[in-house]
VEXDREN-2710 file (C-alpha; in Angstrom, 1 decimal):
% VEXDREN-2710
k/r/px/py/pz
1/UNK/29.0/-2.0/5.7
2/UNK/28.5/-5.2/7.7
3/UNK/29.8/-8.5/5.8
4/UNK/27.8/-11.5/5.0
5/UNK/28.2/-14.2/7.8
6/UNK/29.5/-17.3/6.3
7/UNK/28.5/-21.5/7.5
8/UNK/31.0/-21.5/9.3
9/UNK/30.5/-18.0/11.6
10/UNK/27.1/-18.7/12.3
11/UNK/28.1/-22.4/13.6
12/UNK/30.4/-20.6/15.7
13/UNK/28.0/-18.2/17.0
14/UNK/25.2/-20.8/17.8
15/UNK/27.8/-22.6/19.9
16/UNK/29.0/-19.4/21.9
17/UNK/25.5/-19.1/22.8
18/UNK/24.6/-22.2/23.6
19/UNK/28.4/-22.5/26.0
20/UNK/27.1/-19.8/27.4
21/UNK/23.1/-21.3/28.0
22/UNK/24.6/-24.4/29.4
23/UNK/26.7/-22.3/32.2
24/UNK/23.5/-20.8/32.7
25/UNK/21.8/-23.7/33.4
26/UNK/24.4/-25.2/35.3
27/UNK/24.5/-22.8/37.5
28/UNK/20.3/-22.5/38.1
29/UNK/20.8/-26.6/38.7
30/UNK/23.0/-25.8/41.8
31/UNK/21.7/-23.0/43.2
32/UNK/18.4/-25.3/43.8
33/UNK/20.9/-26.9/46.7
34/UNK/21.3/-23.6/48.3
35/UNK/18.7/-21.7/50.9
36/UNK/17.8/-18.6/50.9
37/UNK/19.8/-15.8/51.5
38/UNK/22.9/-17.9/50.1
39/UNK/20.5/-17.9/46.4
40/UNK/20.6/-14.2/46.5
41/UNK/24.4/-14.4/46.1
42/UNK/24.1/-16.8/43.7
43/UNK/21.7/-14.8/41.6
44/UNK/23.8/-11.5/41.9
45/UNK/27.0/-13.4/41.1
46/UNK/24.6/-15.4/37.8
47/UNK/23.4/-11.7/36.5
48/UNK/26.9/-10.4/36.7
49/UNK/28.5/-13.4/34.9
50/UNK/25.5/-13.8/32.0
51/UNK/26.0/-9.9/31.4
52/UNK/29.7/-10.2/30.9
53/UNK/29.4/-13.2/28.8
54/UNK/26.4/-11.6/26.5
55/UNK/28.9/-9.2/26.1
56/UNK/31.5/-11.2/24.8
57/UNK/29.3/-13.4/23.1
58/UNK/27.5/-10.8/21.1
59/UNK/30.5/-8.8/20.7
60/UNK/33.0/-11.8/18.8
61/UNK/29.3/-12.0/16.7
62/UNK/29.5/-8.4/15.8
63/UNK/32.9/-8.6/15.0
64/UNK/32.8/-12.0/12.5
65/UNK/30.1/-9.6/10.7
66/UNK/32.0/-7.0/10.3
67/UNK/29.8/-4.5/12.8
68/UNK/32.0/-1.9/14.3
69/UNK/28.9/-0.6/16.5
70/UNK/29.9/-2.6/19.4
71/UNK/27.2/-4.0/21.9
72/UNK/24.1/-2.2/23.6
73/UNK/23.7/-2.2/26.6
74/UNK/20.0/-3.0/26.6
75/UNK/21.2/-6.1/25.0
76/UNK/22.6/-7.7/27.8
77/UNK/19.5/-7.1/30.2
78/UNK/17.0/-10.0/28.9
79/UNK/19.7/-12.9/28.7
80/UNK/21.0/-11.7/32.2
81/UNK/17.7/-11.2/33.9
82/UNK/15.9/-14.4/32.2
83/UNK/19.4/-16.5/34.2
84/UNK/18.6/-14.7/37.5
85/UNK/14.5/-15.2/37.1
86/UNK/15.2/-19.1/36.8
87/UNK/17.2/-19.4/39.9
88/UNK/14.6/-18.4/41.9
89/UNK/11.6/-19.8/39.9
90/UNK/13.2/-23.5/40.3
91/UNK/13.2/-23.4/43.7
92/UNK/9.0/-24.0/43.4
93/UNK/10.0/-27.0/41.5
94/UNK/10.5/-30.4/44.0
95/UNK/13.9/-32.6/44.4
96/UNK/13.6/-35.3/41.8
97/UNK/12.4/-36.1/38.4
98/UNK/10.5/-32.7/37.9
99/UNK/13.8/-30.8/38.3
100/UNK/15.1/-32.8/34.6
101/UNK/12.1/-30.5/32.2
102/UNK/12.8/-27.6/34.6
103/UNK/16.5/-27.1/33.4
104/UNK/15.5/-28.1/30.0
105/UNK/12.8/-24.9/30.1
106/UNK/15.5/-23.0/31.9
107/UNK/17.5/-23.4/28.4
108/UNK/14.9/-22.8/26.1
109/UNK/14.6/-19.4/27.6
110/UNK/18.2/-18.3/28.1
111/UNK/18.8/-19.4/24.6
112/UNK/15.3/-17.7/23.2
113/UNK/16.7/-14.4/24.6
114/UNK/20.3/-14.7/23.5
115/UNK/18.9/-15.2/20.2
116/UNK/16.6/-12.7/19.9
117/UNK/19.4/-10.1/21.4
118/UNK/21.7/-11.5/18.5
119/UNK/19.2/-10.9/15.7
120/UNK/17.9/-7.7/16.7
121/UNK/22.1/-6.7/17.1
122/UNK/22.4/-7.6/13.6
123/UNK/19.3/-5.9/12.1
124/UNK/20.4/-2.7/14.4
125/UNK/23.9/-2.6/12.5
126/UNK/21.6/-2.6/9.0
127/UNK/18.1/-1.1/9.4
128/UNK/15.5/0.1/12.1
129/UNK/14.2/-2.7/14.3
130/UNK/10.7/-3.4/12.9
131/UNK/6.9/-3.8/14.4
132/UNK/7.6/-7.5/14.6
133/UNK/10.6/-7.9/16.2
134/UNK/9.4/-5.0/18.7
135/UNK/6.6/-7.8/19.8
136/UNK/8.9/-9.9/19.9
137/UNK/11.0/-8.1/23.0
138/UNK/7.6/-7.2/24.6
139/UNK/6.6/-11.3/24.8
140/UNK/10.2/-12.1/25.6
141/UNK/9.9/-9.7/28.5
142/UNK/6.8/-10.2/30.1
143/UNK/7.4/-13.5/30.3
144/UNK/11.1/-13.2/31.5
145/UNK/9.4/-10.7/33.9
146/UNK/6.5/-13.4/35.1
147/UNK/9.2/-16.1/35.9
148/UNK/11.5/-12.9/38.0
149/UNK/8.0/-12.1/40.2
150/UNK/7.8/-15.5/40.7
151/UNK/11.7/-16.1/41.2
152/UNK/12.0/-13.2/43.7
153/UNK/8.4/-14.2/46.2
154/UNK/9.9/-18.3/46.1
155/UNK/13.5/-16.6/47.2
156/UNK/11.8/-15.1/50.2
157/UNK/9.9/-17.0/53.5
158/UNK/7.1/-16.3/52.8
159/UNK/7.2/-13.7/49.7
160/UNK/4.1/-16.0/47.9
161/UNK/1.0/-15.6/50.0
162/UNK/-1.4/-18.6/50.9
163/UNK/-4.2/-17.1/53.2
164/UNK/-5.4/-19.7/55.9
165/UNK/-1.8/-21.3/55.9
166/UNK/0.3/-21.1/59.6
167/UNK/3.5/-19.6/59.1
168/UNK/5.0/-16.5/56.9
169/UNK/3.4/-17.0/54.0
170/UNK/-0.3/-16.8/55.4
171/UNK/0.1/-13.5/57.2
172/UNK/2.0/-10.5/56.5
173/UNK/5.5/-10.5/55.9
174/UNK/8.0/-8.5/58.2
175/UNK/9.3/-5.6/57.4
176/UNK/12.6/-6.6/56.2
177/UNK/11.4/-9.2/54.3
178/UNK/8.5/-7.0/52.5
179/UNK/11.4/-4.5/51.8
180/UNK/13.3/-6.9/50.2
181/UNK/10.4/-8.2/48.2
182/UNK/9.4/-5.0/46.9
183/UNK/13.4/-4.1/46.1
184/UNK/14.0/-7.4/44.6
185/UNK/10.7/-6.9/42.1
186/UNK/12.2/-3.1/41.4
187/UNK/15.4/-4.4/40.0
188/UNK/13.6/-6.7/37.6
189/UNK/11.5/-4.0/36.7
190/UNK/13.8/-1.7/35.8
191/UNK/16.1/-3.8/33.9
192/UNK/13.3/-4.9/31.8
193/UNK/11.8/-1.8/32.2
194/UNK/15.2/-0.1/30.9
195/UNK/14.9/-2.8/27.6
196/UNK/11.8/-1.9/26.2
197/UNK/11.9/1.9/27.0
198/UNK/15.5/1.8/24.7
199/UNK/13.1/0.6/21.8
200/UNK/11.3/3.7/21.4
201/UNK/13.2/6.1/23.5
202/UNK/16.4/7.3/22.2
203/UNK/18.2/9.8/24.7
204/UNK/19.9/7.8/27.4
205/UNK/18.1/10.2/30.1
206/UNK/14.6/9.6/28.9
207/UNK/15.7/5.3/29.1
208/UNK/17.2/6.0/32.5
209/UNK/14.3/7.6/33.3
210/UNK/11.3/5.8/32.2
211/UNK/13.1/2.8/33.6
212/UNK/12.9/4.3/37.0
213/UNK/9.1/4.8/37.2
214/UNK/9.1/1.2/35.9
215/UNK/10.7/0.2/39.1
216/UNK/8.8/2.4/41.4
217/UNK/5.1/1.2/40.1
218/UNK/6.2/-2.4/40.4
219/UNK/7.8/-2.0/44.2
220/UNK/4.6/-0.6/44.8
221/UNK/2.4/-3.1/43.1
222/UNK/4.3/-6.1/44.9
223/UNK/3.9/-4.4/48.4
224/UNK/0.2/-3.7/47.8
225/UNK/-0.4/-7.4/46.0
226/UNK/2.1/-8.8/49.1
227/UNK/-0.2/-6.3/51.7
228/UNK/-3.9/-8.1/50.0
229/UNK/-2.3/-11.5/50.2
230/UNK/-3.1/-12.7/46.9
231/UNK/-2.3/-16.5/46.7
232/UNK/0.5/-18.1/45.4
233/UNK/1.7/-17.5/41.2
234/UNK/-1.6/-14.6/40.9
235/UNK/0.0/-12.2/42.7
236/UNK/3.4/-12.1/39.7
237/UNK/1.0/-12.4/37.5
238/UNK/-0.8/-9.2/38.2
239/UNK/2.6/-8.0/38.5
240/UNK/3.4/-8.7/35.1
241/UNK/0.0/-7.3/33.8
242/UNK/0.9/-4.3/35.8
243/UNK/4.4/-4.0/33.9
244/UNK/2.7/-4.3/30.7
245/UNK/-0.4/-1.5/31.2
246/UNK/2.5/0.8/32.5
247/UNK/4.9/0.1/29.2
248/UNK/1.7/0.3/26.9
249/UNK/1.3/3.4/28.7
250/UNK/4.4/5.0/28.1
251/UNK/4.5/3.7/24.5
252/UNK/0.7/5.6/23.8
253/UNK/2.8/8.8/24.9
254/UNK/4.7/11.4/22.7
255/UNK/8.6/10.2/22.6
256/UNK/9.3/13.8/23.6
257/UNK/8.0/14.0/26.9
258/UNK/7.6/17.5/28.7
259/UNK/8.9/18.1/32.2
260/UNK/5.0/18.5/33.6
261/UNK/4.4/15.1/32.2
262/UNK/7.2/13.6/34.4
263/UNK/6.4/15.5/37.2
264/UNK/2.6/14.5/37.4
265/UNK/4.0/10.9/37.2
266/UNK/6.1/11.2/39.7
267/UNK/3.7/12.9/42.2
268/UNK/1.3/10.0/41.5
269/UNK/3.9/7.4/42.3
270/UNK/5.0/8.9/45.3
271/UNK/1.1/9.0/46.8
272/UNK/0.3/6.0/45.8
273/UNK/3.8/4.8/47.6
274/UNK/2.9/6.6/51.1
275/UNK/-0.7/4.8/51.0
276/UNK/1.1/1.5/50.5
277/UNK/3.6/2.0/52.9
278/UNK/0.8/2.9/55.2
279/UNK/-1.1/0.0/54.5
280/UNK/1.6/-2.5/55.7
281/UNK/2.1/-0.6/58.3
282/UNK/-1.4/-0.7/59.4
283/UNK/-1.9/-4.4/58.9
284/UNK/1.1/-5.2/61.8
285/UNK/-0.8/-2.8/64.3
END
């Protein structure tokens, strides 16, 4: 049975978070010096280092309450993830004043999503996470997954579309870029798509799973919204509604899913991937 935390062990915890959210946003502050693909770096070496230190973070919480559980891994995603969105979103955000209620945003969300990880830890070690704290991860993530779209199109030349506009951005991207585009938006997805499947989901196969077909309708979103050139923030916007009609999806269906189920899903993706792919292909002949 988990003990009651005292003054003094929820003080402690607040400031282990918010160390950690100040690192964070340290971190997002300098990478706005570096171009593009230095930032990826960045951001791969940011995801890493907020993952390890949710870890610990949540972990030493556990531990003060007396939780011998340990630390899901779903926990670490939206902290890690909300880090690595902000590095790339920032970069839309000019040199100067602007940059000061940027950071200060950055922390609000990076400390939102370390808190929310922390209370739905501690409800996990007591009782079943309930309808309202379920909404809770849903808003945290589709707007952690809004500022990621956005984050990955301003890390690439060209990734955010303005038709009429000379350049990358008002034509179609190159291949390389587009497949890093698409890649970069199937990471996000899955990791996010991997947080709110282990809500309902509770074999590690299924999570693994349904995060995958997260990641492969988002690539494929993002190269068909990248393909129609849909200007500027819309296009990880639709992105984001994209994400959510595919998790509301998933959530309508039975939690024990047959192998036909998964199969038709997959064939659809795959089509719909080959007339995508075509597409692009067709609009640089």
């Amino acid at each position: 049975m988990s003990g009651s935390p005292t003054i003094a062990s929820v003080h402690i915890d607040r400031l282990a978070r918010r160390d950690l959210t100040l690192a964070a946003v340290t971190v997002v502050g300098l990478s706005r010096l570096i171009e593009p693909p230095g930032v990826w770096f960045v951001a791969i070496f940011l995801l890493g280092a907020i993952l390890v230190g949710t870890l610990q973070v949540l972990g030493d919480e556990a531990a003060r309450e007396g939780g011998g559980l340990g630390v899901a891994v779903e926990s670490l995603i939206l902290p890690a993830v909300a880090a690595v969105a902000c590095v790339g979103a920032i970069r839309l955000v000019p040199f100067g004043l602007w940059l000061a209620p940027a950071l200060a945003l950055t922390y609000l969300i990076v400390a939102r999503c370390l808190a929310l990880e922390a209370r739905l830890a501690a409800a996990d070690e007591e009782r079943e996470v309930d309808a309202d704290e379920r909404t809770s991860v849903l808003v945290t993530t589709l707007l952690v997954g809004f500022l990621a779209f956005v984050g990955v199109a301003a890390s690439i030349p060209g990734g955010l579309a303005q038709p009429g506009t000379s350049g990358a951005a008002g034509g179609p991207l190159p291949e390389s870029s587009l497949v890093l585009f698409a890649a970069g938006d199937a990471v996000v997805a899955f990791l996010l798509g991997y947080r709110v499947a282990a809500l309902r989901l509770v074999s590690a196969r299924d999570v693994l799973w349904s995060a995958a077909t997260y990641a492969a309708a988002i690539a494929i979103g993002a190269a068909a919204v990248r393909a129609m050139e849909i200007p500027r923030l819309l296009g990880p916007a639709l992105l984001t509604l994209a994400f959510y009609l595919w998790d509301a999806f998933h959530a309508a269906s039975p939690t024990t899913r047959r192998d036909a189920r998964w199969i038709w899903q997959t064939a659809l993706l795959a089509v719909l991937g080959i007339a995508v792919i075509a597409w692009n292909l067709l609009l640089r002949s």
